[in-house]
C-alpha positions as CSV (number, residue, x, y, z in Angstrom):
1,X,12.3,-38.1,21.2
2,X,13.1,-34.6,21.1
3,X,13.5,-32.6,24.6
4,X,11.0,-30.4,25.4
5,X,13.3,-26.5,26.2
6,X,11.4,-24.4,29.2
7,X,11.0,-21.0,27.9
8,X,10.4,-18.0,30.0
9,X,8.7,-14.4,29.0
10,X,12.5,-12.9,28.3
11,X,13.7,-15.8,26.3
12,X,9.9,-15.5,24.2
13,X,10.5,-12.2,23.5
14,X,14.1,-13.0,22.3
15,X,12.7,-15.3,19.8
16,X,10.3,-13.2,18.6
17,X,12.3,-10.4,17.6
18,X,15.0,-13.0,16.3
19,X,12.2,-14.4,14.2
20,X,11.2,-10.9,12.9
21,X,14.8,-9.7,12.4
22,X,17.9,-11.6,12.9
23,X,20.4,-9.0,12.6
24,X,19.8,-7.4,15.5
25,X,23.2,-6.1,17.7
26,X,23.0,-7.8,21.4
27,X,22.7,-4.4,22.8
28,X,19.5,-3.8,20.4
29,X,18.2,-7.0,21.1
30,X,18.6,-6.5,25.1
31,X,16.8,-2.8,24.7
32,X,14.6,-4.2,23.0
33,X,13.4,-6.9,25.3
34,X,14.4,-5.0,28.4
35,X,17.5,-6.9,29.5
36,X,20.8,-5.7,29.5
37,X,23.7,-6.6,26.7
38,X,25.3,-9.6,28.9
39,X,22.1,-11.7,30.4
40,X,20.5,-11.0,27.0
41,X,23.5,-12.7,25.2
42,X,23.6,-15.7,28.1
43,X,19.9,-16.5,27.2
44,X,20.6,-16.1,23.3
45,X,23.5,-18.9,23.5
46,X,21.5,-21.1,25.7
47,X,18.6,-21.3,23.3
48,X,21.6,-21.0,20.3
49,X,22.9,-24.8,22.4
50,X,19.7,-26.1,23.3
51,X,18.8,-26.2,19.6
52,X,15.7,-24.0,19.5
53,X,17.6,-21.7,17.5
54,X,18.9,-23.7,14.6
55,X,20.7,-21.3,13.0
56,X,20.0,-18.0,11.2
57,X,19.5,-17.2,7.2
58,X,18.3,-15.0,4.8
59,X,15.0,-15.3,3.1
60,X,14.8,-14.6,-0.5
61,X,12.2,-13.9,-2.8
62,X,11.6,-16.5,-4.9
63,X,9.9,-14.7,-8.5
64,X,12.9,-12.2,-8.4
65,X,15.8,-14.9,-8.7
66,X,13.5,-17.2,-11.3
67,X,11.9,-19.5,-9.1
68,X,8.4,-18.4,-9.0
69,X,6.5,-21.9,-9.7
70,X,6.0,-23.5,-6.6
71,X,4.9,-27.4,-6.6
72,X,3.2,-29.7,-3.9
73,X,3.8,-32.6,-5.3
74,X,1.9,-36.0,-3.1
75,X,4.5,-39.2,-3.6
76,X,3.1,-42.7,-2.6
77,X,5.7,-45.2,-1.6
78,X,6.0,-48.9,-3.5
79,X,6.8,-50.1,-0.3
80,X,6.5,-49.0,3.6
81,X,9.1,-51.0,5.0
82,X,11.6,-49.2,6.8
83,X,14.7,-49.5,4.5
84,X,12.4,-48.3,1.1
85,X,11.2,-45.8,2.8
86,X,14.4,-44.6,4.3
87,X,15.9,-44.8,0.9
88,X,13.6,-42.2,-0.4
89,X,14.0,-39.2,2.5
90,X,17.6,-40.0,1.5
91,X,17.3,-39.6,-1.9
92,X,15.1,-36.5,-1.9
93,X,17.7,-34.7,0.4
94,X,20.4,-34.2,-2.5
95,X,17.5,-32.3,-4.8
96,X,17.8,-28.8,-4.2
97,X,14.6,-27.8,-5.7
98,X,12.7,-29.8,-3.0
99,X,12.8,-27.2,-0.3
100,X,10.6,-29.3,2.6
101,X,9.8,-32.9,2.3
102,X,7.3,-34.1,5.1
103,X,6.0,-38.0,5.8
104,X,1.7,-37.8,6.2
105,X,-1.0,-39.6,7.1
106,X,-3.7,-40.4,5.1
107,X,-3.8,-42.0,1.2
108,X,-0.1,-39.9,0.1
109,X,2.9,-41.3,2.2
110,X,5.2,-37.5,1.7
111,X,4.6,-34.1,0.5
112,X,7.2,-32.5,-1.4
113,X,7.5,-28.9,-1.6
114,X,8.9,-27.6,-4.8
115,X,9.9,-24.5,-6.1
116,X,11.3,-24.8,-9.6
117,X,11.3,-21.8,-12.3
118,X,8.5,-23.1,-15.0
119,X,6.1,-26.1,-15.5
120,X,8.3,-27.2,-18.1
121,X,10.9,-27.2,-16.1
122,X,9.3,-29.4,-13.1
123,X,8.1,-31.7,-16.2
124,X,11.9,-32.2,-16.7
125,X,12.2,-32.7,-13.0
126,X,9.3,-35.1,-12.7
127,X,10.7,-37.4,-15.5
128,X,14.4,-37.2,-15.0
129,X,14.6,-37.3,-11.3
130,X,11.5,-37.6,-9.1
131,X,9.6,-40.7,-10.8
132,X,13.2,-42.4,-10.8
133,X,13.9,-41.9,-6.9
134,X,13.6,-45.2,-4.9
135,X,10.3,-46.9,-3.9
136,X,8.0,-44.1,-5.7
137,X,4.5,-45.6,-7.1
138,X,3.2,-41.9,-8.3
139,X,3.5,-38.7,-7.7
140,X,0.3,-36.4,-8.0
141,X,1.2,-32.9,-8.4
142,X,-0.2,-29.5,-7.8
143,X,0.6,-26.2,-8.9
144,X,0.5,-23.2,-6.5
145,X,-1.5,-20.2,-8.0
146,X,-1.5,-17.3,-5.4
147,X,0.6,-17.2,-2.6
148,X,-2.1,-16.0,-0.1
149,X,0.2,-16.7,3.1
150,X,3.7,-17.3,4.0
151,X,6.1,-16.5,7.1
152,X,8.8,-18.5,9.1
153,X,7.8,-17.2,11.9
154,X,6.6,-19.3,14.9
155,X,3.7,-18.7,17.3
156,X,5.2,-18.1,20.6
């Protein structure tokens, strides 16, 4: 079970200006939030080793590097005993056009989020790799259309 990390109003605002830009200098950051350089860089490390930040990246637009099909494909497992369905979230971590996998509840067993640069190219993927991972019984996919939403950032 993952520790709950007490957050106070400093170390919120920290994360919400991380989350909007990530490339802030510490003594930005601390103007910004209204502490100065050190305390704000004590309270970055602590939530840096607590693990609520996980690390820090670059988000790219997907149509400009080729990539603008995106995929929710629903997967329902053969089998739910523990080992198949371990074998599977293995399996699905070494495909780099699955960006999130996610276990659910209901009828589908995981969601895979794909992005992939055509249909005929996730067709390939679909029949070459995806049907072919362990304990899959079917894969029901759907096609994004308009990307009406999307952000990383959390509500805190």
């Amino acid at each position: 079970m993952v520790s709950k990390v007490e957050l106070d109003e400093y170390d919120r605002k920290i994360l919400r200006a991380l989350q909007e830009n990530a490339d802030f200098s510490m003594a930005d950051l601390g103007n910004l939030i209204g502490l100065s350089h050190t305390p704000c860089w004590r309270r970055l490390k602590r939530l840096e080793t607590e693990g609520v930040i996980r690390g820090k990246v670059t988000l790219l637009d997907a149509k400009k590097i080729d990539l603008g099909v995106r995929v929710h494909a629903f997967v329902t497992a053969k089998n739910h005993d523990e080992e198949a369905l371990s074998a599977f979230e293995a399996a699905v971590q070494s495909i780099p056009e699955i960006v999130e996998c996610y276990s659910t509840s209901g009828d589908k067993d995981y969601i895979l989020q794909i992005v992939i640069n055509s249909v005929e190219e996730y067709e390939q993927l679909l029949r070459k790799t995806l049907l072919t991972l362990p304990n899959v019984g079917s894969i029901h996919s759907t096609f994004s259309l308009k990307q009406i939403k999307y952000t990383t950032q959390l509500p805190i």
